[in-house]
N, C-alpha and C positions, 0 to 999 in steps of 0.2 A: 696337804702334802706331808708324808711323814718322815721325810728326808731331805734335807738341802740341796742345790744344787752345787753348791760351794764344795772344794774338795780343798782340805788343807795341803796337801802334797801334790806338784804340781804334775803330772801324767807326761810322758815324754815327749811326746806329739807335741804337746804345749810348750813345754821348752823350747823346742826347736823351733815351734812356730806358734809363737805369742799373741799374734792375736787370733788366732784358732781360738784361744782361750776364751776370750767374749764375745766368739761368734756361733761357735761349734757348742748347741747344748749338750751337755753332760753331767750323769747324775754317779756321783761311786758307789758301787755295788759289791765288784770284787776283789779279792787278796793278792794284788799285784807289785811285785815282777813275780813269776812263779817259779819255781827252778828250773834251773837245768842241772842236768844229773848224769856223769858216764855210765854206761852199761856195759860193765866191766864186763860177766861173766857171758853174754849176750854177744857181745863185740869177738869176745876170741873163740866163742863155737860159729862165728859166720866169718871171722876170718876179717873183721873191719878193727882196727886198732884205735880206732879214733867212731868213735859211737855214741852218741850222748839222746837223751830224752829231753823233750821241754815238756813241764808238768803240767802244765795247763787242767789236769783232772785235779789240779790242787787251787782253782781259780777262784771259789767260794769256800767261806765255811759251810753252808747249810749242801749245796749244789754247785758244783764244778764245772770243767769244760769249756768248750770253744764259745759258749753263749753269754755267761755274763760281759766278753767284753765285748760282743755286740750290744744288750740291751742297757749297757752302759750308755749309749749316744741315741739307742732306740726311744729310750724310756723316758731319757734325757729330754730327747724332741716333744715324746708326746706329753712332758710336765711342762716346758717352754709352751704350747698352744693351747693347756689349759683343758687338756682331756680326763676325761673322768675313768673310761674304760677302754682297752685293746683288744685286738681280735688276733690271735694266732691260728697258723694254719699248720698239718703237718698228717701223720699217720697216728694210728688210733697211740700206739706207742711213743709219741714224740717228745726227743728231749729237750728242743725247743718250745713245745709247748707246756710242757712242764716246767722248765725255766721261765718265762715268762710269765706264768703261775705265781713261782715263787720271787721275783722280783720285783712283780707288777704290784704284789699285797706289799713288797717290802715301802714302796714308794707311795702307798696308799691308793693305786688303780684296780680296777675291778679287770678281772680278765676274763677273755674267751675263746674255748677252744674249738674249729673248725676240722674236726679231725675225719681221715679216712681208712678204712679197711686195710689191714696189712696181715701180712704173716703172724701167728701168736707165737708167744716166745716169755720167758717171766720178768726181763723188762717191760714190758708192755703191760703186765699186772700192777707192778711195782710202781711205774710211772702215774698211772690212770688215778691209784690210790693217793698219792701223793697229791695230783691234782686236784683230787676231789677235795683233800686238808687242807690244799690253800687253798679255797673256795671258789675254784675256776669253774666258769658254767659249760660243760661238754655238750658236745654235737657230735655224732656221727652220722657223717653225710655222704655220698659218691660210691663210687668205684676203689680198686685199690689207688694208693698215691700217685702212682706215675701216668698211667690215663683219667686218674678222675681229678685233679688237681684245678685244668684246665677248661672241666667242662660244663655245661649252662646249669646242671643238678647243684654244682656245687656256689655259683655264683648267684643260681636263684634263694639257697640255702643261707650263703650271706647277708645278700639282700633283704632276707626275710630278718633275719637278726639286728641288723643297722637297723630297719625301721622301727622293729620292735623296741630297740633299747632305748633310739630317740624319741618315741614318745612316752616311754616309762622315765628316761633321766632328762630330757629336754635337748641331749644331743647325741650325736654320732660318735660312736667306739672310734677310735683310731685304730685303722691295720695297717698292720704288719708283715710284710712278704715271709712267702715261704720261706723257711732259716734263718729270719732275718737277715739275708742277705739285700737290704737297700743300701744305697751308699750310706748314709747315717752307721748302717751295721756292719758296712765292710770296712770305715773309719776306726772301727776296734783294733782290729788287726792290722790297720798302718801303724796302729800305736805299739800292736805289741813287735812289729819290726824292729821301732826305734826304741823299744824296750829290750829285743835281744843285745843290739849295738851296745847297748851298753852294760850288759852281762858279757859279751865279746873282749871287748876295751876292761873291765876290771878283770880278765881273765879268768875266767870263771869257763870257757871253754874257747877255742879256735872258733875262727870265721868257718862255716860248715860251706863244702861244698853243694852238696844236695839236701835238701826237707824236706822229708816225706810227709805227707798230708792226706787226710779224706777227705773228698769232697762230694758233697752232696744238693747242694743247693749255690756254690760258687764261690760265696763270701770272705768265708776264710780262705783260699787260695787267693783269689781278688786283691784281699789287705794284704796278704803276705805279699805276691809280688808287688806291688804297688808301692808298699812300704820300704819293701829292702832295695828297692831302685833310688825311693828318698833318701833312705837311710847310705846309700851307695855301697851297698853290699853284694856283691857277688854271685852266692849261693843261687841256684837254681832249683825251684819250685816243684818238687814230682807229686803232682795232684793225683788221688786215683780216687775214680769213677766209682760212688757206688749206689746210683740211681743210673738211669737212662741215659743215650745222650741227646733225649727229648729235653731231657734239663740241664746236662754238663755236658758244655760243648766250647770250643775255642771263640767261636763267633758271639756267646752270648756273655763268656770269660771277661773275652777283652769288652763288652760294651759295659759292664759292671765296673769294671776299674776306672773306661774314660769317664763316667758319672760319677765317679768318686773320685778321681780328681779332678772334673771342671768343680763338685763342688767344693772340695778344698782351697782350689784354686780364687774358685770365687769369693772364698768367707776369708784368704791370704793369698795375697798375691805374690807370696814368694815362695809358695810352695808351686815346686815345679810342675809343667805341664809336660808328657812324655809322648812319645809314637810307638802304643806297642801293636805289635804283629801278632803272628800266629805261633813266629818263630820266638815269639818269648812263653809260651802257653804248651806244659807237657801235660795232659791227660791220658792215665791207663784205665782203658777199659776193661779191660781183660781177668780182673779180678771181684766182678760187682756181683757174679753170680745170675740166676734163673732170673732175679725180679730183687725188687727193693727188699732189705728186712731179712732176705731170706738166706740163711747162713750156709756159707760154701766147708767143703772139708779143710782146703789149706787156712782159709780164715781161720779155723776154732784150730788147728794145730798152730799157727801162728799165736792164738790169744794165749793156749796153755805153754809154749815155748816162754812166751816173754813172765807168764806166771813162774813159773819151776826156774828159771833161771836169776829175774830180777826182783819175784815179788811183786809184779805192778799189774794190775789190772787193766784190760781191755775185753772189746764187746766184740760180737758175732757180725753187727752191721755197718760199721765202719773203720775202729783202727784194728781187728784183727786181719781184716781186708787190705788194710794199709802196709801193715806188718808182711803181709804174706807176699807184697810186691817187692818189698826193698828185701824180704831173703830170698824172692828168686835172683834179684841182681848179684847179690852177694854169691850165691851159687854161680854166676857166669862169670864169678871174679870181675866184673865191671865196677867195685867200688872200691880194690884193693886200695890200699894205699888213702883214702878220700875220708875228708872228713861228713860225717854223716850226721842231720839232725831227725829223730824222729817226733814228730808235734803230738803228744797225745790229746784228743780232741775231747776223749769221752769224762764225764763224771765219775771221781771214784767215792766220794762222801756218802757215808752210808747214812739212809735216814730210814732204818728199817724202824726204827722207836715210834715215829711219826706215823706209820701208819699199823703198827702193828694190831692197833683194836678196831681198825675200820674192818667192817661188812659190806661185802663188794654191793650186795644188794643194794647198798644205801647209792650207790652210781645209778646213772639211768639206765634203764632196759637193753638198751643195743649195747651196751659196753659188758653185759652177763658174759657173753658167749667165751669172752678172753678168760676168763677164771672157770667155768663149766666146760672147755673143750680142751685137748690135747696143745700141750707147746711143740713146735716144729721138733722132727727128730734127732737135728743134730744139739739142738739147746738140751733136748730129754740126754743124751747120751753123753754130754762134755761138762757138764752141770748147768746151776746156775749163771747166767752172763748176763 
């Protein structure tokens, strides 16, 4: 193991609920609390006076985002049972699986990635490359992600790989749900609830009304509401869809949360058990675009808006998506007056250094086609994202 389990500084989850502490494995990965930051000039061309950003693409030194504070409890688990390797799942571009790349070597696990066909775009070069440096073994397997995720190609494809690794290492990879969203991974983001609470209370911004969120696999909406109901916060959760709602959907929302708190509940008994409904679960569909990956026009005008105004970076496939729902509200004056969080999910750590001398070729064959073909035309025409 190349990293302790022990965290000198105690995570707030813990505080509040102490023996979470020695019961909830956890391994420290990322650079938390992360900021929160107003957006000044942002807030007054939409008309919201009260506007703030949670940084979360400031989560890692190496790699940011919504991930390391799942694979904090993910990675956590799979060093508690003694695992040697993990299996992520995702699209060929995935930054969960690139994250887990990069945190699985940090903690001395072997990783692997299950990826499927998506839209090209030059995250998707950028990501693969990076994987390939932290020495994650790629597959590309199925359909695109949203019909091939769930079907026998891709589970025969796994299977093949468990067995294979068990009898090269003598055991089974530990997997890991799509987006790491298992309750293990949506306990990140109870944490980082009770992590705003307390950027709240030192004043560092107001209780927000609304959080805008991407949601793509659940997890992160999941913790967040889950969390701000522990943490007895207010604010109302606006998740917006930008996969299927074969995958994001209210039904499958709430059974993610009640398994992440019977299991909180179960490892402490004083963290509360709750009854949520449908009516605590907003989901917008309406901005996910044609298919997963595949960048809509209001997204990339939303990502360069919040460029040109704030300087902060966002992507084509989920917070400019996000971005693009909380300014149509803003245009219907529905948030006048309100205070507003926006969660940025995405990674902004440049790790261009890292891969700049790799040779796509040195990737396996099915992964050629993303560097030898055209990136989608709104990635070609807005830049870089």
């Amino acid at each position: 193991m190349a990293i302790s389990e022990e965290k000198t500084e105690i995570i707030p989850l813990f505080e509040q609920y102490p023996r979470l502490r020695e019961k909830l494995a956890h391994v420290p990965l990322g650079e938390f609390p992360t900021p929160v930051q107003k957006l000044e000039r942002l807030g007054a061309g939409l008309g919201i006076s009260q506007l703030y950003i949670k940084r979360d693409d400031l989560s890692g030194k190496v790699y940011g985002g919504n991930k390391p504070r799942k694979l904090e409890f993910i990675l956590g688990s799979a060093l508690r049972s003694r695992a040697r390797e993990v299996i992520a799942f995702g699209g060929a571009g995935s930054n969960h699986a690139l994250a887990t790349a990069i945190y699985a070597r940090k903690v001395g696990l072997k990783s692997i990635s299950m990826l499927t066909p998506q839209p090209n775009a030059h995250y998707v070069r950028r990501n693969l490359l990076m994987s390939h440096h932290c020495g994650a073994e790629l597959h590309l397997c199925g359909a695109e992600l949203e019909s091939a995720i769930n079907t026998p190609l891709v589970y025969l494809a796994t299977m093949y790989q468990l067995l294979r690794h068990q009898l090269k290492s003598g055991s089974f990879p530990r997997l890991i749900p799509l987006g790491g969203s298992s309750p293990h991974g949506v306990a990140g983001f109870v944490n980082a609830a009770f992590e705003l609470r307390k950027q709240i209370t030192s004043g560092e911004m107001p209780e927000p009304e609304y959080i805008y969120v991407a949601c793509g696999t659940m997890g992160t909406t999941a913790g967040l509401i889950l969390g701000l109901k522990a943490a007895k916060l207010d604010g109302r959760v606006v998740s917006v869809g930008v996969t299927s709602e074969k995958l994001v959907n209210a039904r499958g929302m709430i059974s993610l949360i009640n398994r992440t708190s019977s299991l909180l509940h179960s490892l402490d008994a004083s963290f509360p058990e709750f009854d949520f409904s449908a009516a605590d679960i907003e989901i917008r569909h309406d901005y996910s675009g044609e298919r997963y990956a595949l960048f809509t026009k209001e997204g990339m005008e939303a990502v360069s808006l919040m460029r040109e105004r704030e300087g902060i970076k966002l992507d084509g496939t989920y917070t400019g998506k996000t971005l693009a729902a909380l300014i149509d509200d803003a245009k219907s004056g529905s948030l006048r007056g309100r205070t507003v969080l926006f969660w940025n999910t995405l990674n902004s750590r440049d790790f261009s250094d890292e891969i700049s001398s790799i040779d796509y070729h040195s990737l396996p064959r099915d992964f050629h086609r993303y560097f030898e073909t055209e990136v989608q035309p709104l990635d070609r025409d807005q830049g870089r994202q």
